[in-house]
Backbone as CSV, one residue per row, in Angstrom:
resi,resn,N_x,N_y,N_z,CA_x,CA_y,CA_z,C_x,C_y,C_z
1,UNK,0.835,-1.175,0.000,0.000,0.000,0.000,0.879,1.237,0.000
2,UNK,0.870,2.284,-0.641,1.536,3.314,-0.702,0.570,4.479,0.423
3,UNK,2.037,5.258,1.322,1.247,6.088,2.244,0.972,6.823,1.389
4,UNK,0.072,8.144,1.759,0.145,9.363,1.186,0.794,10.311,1.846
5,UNK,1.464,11.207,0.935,2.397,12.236,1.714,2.101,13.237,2.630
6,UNK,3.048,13.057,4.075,1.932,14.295,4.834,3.408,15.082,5.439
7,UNK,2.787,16.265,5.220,4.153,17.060,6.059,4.276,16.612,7.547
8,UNK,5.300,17.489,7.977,5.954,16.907,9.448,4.599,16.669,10.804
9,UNK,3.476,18.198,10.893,2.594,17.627,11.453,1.901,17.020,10.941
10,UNK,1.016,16.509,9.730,0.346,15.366,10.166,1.216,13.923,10.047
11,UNK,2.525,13.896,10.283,2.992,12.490,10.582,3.213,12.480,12.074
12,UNK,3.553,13.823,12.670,2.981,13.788,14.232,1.980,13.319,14.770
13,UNK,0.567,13.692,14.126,-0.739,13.724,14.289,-0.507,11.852,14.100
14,UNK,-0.123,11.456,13.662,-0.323,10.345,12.713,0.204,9.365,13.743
15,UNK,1.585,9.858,14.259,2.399,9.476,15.514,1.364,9.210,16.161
16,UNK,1.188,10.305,16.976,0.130,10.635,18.210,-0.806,9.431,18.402
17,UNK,-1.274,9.469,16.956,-2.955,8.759,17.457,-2.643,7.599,17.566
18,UNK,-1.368,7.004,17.151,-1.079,5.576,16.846,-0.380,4.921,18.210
19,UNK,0.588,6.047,18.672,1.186,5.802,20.128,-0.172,5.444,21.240
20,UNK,-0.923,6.364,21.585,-2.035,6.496,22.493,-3.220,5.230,22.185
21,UNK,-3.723,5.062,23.265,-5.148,3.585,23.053,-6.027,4.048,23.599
22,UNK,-6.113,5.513,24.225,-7.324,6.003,24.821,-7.368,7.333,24.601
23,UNK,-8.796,7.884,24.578,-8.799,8.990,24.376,-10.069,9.493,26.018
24,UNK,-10.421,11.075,25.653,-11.256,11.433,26.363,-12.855,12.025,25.332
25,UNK,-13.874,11.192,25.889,-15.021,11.100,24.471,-15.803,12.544,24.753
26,UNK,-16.092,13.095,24.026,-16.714,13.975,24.574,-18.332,14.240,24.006
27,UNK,-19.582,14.320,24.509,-20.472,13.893,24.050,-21.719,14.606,24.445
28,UNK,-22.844,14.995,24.325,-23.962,15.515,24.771,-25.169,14.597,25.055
29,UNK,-24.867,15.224,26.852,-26.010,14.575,27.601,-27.008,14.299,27.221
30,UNK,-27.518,12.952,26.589,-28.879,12.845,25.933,-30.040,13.107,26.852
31,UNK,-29.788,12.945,27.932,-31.243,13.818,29.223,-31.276,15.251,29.187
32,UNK,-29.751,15.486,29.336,-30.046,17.555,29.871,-29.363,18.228,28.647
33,UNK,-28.762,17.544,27.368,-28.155,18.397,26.785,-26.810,18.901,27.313
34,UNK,-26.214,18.654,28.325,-25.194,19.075,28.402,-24.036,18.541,27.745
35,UNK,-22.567,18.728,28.190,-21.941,18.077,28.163,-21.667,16.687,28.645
36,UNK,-20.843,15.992,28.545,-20.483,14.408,28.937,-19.213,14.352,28.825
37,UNK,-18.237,13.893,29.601,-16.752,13.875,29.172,-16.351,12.209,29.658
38,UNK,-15.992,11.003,29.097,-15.708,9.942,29.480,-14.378,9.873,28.704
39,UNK,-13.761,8.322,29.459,-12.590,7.381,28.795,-13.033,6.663,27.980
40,UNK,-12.544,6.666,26.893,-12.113,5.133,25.605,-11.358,4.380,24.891
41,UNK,-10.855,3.676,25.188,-10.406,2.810,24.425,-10.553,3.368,22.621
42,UNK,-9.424,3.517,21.956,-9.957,3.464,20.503,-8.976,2.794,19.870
43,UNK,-9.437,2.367,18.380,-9.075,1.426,17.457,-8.528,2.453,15.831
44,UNK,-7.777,2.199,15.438,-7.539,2.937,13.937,-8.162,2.023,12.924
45,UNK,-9.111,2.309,12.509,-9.572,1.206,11.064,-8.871,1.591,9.738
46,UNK,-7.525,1.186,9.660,-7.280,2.057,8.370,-7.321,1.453,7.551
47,UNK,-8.601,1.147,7.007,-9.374,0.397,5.660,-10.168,1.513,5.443
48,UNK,-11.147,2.174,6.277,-11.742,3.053,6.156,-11.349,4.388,6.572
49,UNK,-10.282,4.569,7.136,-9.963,6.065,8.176,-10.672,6.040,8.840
50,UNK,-11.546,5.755,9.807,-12.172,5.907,10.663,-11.629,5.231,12.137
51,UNK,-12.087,5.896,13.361,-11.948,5.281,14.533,-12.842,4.481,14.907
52,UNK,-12.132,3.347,16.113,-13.525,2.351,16.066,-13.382,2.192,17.720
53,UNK,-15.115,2.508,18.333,-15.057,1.914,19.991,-15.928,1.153,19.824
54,UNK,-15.830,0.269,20.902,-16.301,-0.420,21.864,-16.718,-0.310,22.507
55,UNK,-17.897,-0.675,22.830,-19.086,0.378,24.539,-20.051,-0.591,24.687
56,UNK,-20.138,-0.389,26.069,-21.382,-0.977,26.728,-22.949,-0.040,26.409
57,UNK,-23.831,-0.911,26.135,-25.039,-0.376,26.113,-25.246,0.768,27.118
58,UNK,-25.303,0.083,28.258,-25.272,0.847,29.539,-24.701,1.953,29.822
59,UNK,-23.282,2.204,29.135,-22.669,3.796,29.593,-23.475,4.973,28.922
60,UNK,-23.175,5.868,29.558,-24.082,6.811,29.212,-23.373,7.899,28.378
61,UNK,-22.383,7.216,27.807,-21.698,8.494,26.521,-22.447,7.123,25.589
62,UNK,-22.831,6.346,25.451,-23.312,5.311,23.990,-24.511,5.759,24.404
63,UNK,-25.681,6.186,25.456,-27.063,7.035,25.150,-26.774,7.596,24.260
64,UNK,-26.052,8.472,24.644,-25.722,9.876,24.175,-25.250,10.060,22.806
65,UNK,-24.798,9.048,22.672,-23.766,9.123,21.020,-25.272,8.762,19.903
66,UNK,-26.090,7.804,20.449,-27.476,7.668,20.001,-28.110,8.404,20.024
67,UNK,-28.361,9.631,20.620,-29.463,10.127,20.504,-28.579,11.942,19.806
68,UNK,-27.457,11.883,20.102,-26.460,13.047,19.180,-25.604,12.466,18.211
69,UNK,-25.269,12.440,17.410,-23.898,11.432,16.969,-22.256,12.828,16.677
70,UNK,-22.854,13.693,17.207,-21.763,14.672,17.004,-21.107,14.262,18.509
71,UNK,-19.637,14.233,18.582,-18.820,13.894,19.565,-17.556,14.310,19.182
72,UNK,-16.641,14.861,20.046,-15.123,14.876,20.333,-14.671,14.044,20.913
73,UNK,-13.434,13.880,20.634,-12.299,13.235,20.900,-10.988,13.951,21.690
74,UNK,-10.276,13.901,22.847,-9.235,14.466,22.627,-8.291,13.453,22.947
75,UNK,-7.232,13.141,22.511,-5.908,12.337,22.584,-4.889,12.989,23.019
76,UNK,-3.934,12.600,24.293,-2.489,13.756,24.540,-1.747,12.517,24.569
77,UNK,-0.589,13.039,24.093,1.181,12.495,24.526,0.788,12.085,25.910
78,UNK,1.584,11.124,26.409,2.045,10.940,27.633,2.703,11.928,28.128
79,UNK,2.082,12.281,29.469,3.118,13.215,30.647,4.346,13.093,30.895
80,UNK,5.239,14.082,30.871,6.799,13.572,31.623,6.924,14.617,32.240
81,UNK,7.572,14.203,33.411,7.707,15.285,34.567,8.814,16.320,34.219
82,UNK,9.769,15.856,33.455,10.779,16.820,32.916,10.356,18.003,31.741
83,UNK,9.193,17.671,31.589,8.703,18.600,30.120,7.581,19.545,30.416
84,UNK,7.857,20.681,29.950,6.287,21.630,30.374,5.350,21.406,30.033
85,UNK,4.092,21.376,31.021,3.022,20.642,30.566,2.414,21.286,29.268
86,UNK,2.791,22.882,28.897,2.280,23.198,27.956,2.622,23.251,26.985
87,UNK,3.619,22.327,26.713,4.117,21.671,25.268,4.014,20.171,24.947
88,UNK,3.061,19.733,25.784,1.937,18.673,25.360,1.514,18.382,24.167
89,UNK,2.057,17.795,23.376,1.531,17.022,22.196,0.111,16.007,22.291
90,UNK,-0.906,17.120,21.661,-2.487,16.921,22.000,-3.467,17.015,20.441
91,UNK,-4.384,16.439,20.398,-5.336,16.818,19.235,-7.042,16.749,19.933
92,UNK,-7.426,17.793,19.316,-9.066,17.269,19.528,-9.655,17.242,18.152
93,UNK,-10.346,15.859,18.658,-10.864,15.326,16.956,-12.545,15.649,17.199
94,UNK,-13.145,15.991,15.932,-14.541,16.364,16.122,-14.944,14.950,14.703
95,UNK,-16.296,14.495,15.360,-16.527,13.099,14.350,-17.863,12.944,14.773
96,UNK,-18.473,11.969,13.701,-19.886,11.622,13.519,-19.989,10.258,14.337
97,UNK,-20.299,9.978,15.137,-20.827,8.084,15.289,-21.716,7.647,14.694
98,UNK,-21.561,6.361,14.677,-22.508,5.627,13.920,-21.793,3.829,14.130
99,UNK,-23.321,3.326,14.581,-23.262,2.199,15.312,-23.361,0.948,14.104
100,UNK,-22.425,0.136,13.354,-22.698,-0.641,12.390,-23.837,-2.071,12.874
101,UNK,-24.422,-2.330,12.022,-25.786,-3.492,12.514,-24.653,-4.591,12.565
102,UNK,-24.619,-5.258,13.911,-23.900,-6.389,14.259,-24.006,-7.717,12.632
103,UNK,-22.929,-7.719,12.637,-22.967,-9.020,11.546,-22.459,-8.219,9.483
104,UNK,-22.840,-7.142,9.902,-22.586,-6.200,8.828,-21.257,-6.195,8.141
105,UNK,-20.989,-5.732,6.968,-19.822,-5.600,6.382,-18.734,-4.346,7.257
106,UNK,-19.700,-3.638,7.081,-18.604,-2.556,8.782,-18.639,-2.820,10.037
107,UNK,-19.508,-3.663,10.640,-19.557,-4.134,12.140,-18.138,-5.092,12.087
108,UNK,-17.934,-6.225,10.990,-16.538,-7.011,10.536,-15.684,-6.026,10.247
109,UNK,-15.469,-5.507,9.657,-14.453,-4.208,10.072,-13.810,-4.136,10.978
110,UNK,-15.295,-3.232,11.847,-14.605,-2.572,12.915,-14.185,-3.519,14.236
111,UNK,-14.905,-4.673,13.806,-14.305,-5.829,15.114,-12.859,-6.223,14.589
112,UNK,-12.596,-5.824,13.137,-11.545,-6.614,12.638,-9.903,-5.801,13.594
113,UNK,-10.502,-4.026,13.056,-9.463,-3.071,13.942,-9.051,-2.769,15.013
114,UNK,-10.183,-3.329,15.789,-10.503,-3.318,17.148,-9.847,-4.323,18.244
115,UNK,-10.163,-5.478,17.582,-9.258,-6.637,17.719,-7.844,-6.672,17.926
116,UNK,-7.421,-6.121,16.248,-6.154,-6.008,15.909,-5.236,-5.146,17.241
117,UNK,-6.015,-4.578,17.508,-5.003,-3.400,18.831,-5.411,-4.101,20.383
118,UNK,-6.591,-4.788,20.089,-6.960,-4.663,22.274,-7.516,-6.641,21.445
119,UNK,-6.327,-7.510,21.365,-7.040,-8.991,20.828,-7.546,-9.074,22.379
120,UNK,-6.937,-8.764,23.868,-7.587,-9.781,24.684,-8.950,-9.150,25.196
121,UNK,-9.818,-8.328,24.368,-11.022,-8.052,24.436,-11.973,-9.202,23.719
122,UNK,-12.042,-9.850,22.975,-12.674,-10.815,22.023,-13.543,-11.498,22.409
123,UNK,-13.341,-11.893,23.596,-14.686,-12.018,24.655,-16.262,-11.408,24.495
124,UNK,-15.837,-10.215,24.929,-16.321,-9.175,25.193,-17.268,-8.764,24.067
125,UNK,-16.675,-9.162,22.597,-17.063,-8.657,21.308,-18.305,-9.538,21.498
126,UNK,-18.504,-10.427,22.540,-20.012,-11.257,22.157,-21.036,-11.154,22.834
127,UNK,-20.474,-10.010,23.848,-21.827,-9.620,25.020,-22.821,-8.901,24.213
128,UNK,-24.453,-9.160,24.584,-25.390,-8.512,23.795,-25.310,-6.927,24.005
129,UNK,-24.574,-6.817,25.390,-24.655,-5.223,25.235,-23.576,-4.456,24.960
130,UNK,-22.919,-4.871,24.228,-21.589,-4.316,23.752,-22.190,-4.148,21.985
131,UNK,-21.613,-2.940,21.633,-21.184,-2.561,20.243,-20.481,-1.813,20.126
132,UNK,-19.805,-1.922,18.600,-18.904,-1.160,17.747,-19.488,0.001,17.603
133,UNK,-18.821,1.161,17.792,-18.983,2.423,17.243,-18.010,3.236,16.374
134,UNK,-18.156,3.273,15.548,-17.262,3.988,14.611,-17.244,5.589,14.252
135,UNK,-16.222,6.449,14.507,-16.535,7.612,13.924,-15.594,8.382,12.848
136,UNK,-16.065,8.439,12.120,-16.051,9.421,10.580,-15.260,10.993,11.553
137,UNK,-13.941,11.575,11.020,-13.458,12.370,11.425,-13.972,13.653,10.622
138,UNK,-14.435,14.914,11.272,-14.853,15.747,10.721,-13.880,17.181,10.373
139,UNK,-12.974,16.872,11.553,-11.967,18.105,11.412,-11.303,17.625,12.719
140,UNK,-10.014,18.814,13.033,-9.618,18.860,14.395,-8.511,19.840,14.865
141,UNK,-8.230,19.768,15.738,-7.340,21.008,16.286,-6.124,19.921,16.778
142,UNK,-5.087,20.311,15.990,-4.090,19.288,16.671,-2.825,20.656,17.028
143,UNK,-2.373,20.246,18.540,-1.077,21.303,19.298,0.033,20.498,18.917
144,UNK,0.602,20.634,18.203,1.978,19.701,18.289,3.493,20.066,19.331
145,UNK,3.248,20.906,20.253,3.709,21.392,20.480,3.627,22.835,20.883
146,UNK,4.574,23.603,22.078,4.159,25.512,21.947,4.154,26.070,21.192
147,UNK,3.297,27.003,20.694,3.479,27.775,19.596,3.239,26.883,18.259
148,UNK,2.793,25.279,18.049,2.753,24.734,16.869,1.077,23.935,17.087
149,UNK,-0.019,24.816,16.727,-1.324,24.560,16.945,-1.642,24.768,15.558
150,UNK,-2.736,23.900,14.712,-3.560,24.095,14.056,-5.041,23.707,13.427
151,UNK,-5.388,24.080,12.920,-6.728,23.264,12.098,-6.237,22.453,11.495
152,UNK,-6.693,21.049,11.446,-7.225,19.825,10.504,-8.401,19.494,9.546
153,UNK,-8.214,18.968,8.367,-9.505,19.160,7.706,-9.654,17.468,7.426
154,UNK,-10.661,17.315,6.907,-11.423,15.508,7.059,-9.698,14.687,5.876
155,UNK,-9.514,15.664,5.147,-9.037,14.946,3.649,-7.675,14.280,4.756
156,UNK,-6.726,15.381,5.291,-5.785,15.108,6.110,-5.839,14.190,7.325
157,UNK,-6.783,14.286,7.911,-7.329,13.163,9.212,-7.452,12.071,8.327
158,UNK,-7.764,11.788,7.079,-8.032,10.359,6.623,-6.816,9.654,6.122
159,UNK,-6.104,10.998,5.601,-4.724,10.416,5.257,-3.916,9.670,6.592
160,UNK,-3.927,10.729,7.360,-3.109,10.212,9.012,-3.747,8.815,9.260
161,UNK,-5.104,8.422,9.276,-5.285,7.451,9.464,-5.065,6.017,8.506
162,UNK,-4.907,6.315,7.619,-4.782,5.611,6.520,-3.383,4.843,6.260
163,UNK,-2.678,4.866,7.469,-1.113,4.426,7.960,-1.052,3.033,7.589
């Protein structure tokens, strides 16, 4: 497969998302409308560019992703105590969810990517209240660094993912 060419940040960006296995979801309260801020686990599907979770019926960012499908993402570098925290290598990703019908040509997919990064979940892939959620990247703000912040657009997020 040939990559496509990305300047120095998005092979950072590209770094980033690939180093990290969790992000922070960010989501609207399907009761009050508010905000929602949880942990996830995520997957790179790079067949499709898209990210892929895993969720319990029960949590209440998968209400929420159902009844909004607009959600953020944010991903950071690991902390080191020797480095200023405000040269944190960070992105916030903005994306669509969308839940593939179990058994589907994208539900196999996304169990396929999902797998591939977290295999000793596989279990898990068979509880009735567990599904795949996948999200379609819409844009994002990636810091690569002080002073090195910018906009992301979908074409570039698909390339980064597309590793």
């Amino acid at each position: 497969m040939t990559t496509p060419h990305l300047p120095r940040l998005g092979l950072a960006l590209r770094a980033l998302l690939q180093a990290r296995r969790h992000a922070a979801l960010g989501t609207l309260d399907a009761q009050g409308g508010g905000a929602f801020v949880s942990m996830v686990p995520y997957a790179i599907d790079t067949a499709t560019q898209q990210l892929v979770l895993h969720v319990s019926g029960l949590a209440a960012h998968t209400a929420n992703m159902a009844a909004e499908p607009r959600v953020s993402l944010l991903v950071t570098a690991a902390d080191a105590d020797d480095a200023p925290v405000h040269d944190l290598a960070r992105v916030t990703l903005q994306g669509l969810a969308s839940t593939p019908a179990p058994g589907s040509a994208d539900w196999v997919t996304a169990r396929r990517a999902y797998l591939a990064r977290f295999p000793d979940v596989e279990p898990m892939t068979a509880l009735p209240d567990f599904r795949f959620v996948t999200l379609q990247l819409t844009g994002a703000r990636q810091v690569a660094g002080f002073g090195a912040a910018r906009s992301v657009g979908p074409d570039e997020l698909a390339q980064a993912l597309a590793a």
